[in-house]
N, C-alpha and C positions, 0 to 999 in steps of 0.2 A: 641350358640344362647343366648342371653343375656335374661337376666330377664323383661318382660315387650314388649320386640319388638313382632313384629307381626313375624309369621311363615311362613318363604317360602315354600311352595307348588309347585310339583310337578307334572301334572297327565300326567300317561302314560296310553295311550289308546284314541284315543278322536272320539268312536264312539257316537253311540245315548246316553246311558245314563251316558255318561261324559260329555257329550251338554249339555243334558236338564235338569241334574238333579246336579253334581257334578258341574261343570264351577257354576252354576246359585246357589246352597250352599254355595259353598265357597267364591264368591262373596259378597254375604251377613252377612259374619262374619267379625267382623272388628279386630278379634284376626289374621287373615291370611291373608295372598296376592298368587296370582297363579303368579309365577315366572317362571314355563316353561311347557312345552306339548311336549310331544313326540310322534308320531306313523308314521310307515314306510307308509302308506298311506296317501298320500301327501296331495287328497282330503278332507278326515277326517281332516285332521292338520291343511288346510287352515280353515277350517268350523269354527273348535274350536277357531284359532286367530284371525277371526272377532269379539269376542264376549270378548278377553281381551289382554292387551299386556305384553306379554308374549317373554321369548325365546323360541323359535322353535326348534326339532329335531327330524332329522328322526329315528334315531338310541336312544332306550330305554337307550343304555350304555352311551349314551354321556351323558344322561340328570343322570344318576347316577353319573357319576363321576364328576358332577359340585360342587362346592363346594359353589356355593349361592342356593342351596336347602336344609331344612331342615327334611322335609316330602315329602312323597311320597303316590298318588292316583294312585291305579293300577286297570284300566277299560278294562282290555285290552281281547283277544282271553281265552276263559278257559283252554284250554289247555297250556297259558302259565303262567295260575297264581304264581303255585308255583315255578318255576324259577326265576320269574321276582321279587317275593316277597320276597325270602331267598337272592337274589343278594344285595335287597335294603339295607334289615335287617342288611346284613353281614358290608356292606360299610358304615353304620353308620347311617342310614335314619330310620325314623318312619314311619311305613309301614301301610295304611289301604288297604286292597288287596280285593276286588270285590268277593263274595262266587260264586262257593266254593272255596276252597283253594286249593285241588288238583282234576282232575277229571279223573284217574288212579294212582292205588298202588304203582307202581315205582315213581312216581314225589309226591306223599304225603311222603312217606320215604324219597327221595331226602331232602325233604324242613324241615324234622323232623332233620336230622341230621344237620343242618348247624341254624336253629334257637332255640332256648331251652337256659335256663338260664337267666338272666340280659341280659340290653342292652336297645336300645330304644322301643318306642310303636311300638307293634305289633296287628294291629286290622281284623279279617275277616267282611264284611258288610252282617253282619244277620241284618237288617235294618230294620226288621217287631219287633223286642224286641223294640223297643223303637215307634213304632207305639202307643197313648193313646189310644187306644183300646184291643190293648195286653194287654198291662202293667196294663189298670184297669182288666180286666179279669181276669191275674194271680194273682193280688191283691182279687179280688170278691173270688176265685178259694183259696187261703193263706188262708181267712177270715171262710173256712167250708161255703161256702154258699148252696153247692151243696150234702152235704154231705163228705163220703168217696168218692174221684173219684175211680171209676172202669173202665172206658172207656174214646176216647177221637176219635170223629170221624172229617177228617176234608174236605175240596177239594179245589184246586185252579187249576184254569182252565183259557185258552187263547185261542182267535181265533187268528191265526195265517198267513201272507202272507209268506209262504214257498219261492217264486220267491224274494225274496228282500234278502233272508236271504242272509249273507255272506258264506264260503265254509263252514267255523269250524263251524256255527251251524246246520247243516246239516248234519255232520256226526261225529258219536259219539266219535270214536278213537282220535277225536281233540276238545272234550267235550260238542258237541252235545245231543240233547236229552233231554225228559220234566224230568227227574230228576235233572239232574242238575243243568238244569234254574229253573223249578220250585219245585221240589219233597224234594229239600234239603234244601229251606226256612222252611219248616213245618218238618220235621226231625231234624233241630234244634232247633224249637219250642217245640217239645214235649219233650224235654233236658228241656231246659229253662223255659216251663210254670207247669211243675207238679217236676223240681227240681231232676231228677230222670235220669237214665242211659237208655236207649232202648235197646234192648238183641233182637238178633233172628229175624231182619227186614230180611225181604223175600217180593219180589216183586211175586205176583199171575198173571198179564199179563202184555203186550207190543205190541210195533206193532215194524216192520223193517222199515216202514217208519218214516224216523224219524220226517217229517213235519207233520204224523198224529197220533205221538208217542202219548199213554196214558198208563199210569202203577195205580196202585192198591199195595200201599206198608203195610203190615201191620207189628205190631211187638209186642215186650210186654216189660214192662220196670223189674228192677230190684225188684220192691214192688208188682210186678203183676199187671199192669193199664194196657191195651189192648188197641193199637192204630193203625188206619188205615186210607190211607189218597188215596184219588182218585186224579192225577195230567193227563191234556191231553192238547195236540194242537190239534186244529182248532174245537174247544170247544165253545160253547157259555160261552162269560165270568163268572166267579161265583169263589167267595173267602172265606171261612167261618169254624167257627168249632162249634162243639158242646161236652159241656164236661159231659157225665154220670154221674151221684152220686146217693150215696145210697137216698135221700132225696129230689132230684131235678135236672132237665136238664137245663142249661144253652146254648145259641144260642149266637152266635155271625157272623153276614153279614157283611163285611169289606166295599164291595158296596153299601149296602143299606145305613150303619150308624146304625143300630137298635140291639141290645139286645135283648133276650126275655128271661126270667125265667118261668120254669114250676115246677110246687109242684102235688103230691098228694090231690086233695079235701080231706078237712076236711071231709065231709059228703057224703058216695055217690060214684061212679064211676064215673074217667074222673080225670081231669090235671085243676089247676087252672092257669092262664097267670098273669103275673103282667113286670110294665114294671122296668126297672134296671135303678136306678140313679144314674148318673155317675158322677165322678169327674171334676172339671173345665177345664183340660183339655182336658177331651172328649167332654164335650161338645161344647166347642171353635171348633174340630174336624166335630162336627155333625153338628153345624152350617154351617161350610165355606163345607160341602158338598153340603148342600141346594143350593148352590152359583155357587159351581163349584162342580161339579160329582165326577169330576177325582180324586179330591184333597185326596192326601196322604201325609203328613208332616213326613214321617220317616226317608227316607234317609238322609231329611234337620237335623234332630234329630240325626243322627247317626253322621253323620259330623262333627256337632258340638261334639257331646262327644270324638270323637277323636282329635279334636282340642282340647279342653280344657285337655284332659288327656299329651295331649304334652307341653301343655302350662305349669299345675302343675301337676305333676303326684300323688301327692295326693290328687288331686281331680277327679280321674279315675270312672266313671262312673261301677258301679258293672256290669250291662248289656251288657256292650262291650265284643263282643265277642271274644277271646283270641285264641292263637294257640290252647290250648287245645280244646274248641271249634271246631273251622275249621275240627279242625284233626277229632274229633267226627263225627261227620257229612259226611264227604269227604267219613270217614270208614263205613259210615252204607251202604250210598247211593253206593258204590263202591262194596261194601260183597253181597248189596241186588241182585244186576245189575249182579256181577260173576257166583251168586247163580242160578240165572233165565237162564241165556246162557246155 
């Protein structure tokens, strides 16, 4: 790849959120072009080549072994992340691979032996770290604004249409299940936002169904911070954390847009409220929510730092999330789920 050229792009997988959210990213970066799409579901494939011109391919391997690809977007089934990720890795490709990165201990071990070391970008899409809302958080969170953190409580919840789902999210042996769509975004957030290792995640319940799957994972990190996080399908929506300290509670509403800090009154019993001024671009954030609800600029944020970390790798965004990362994560989520059966 030459200095200065735009990055061919890959993406294998083109279901929903390689549609709506990766095709429509990548698009928008004039550092890349999407040069091919792969997935054995012809439908999905058609879908995704209305929307750019692209080479086509049914077969993941063929789109690996082309050699007008630079990078690689892996959207694909969770169950096939880590194969599909260490193939890329191995054959020369900068790999951003869709979290988590493995969702069973054989296929994380698999993917651990064959990537490690140099070599090109390796990125998993924890995509909520680069959400302006995180990021001022653990910055508010860095600053002592809460005091010592002692706790860290969180939940993210979906309603879910179980009939549309495809087979693999459906059942878990092909990495179905609200942990690993959702339980292991915020498992490695509490890595990432208190800086700190998780010890001893243990999932307290579940259900067998997995369209009406919810767990309850708690854990405790390495400095002793106490975390526990409610994740469920067919939930009324709800995203948010709240961080304890010795000195104040901090809220954070991913959906709402809103902050809230609580202190100790000075004088008196009860909690004083005041609201948290946030940096430009959270507030840019809370704006275009007022506009549009939905709106979440992460994954677009995430994209781009893997772009740019391919483009010059010394300019690697600190927040990307790395194999060691992945592997973190895959292994809490993975130990918690073994622990519970």
């Amino acid at each position: 790849m030459n200095p200065g050229s735009r990055i061919r792009v890959g993406l294998i997988g083109c279901g929903t959120i390689a549609r709506w959210q990766h095709l429509r990213n990548l698009r928008k970066l004039g550092t890349a072009r999407i040069a091919a799409l792969a997935d054995p579901d012809s439908e999905a494939l058609a879908l995704a080549a209305r929307r750019v011109d692209a080479r086509c391919f049914r077969d993941p391997d063929a789109l690996l072994a082309s050699n007008d690809v630079d990078a690689v977007v892996i959207a694909s089934p969770t169950g096939l992340h880590a194969s599909q990720a260490a193939e890329a890795w191995c054959s020369g490709k900068h790999v951003y691979v869709e979290k988590p990165l493995a969702h069973d201990a054989s296929s994380l071990q698999a993917v651990l032996k064959r990537v490690h070391g140099a070599g090109p970008v390796f990125a998993v899409g924890y995509n909520y770290r680069f959400h302006p809302a995180c990021r001022w958080l653990r910055r508010v969170v860095d600053a002592g604004a809460v005091g010592d953190v002692r706790a860290v409580s969180t939940h993210f919840t979906e309603p879910v249409d179980a009939g549309a789902w495809p087979r693999w999210r459906r059942e878990r042996a092909l990495g179905g299940g609200v942990l690993l769509d959702l339980g292991t975004h915020h498992v490695d957030l509490y890595r990432w936002l208190l800086r700190d290792e998780l010890i001893g995640a243990r999932v307290e319940r579940g259900a067998a169904d997995v369209a009406r799957d919810h767990a309850i994972v708690r854990g405790t990190t390495t400095r002793g911070v106490e975390v526990a996080g409610y994740f469920a399908h067919a939930v009324s929506r709800s995203h948010g954390f709240i961080v304890h300290g010795t000195t104040g509670t901090l809220q954070l509403d991913l959906h709402a847009g809103r902050f809230v800090m609580q202190r100790d009154r000075r004088f008196g019993y009860g909690v004083a409220t005041r609201p948290v001024i946030m940096n430009l671009a959270g507030l840019s954030w809370r704006g275009r929510k007022w506009i549009q609800p939905s709106f979440d600029p992460s994954h677009g944020l995430a994209i781009r730092a893997f772009v740019d970390a391919v483009s010059n790798p010394g300019r690697r965004d600190a927040d990307l999330a790395g194999v060691v990362d992945g592997t973190a994560a895959s292994r809490i989520v993975i130990d918690a789920e073994a622990g519970h059966r």
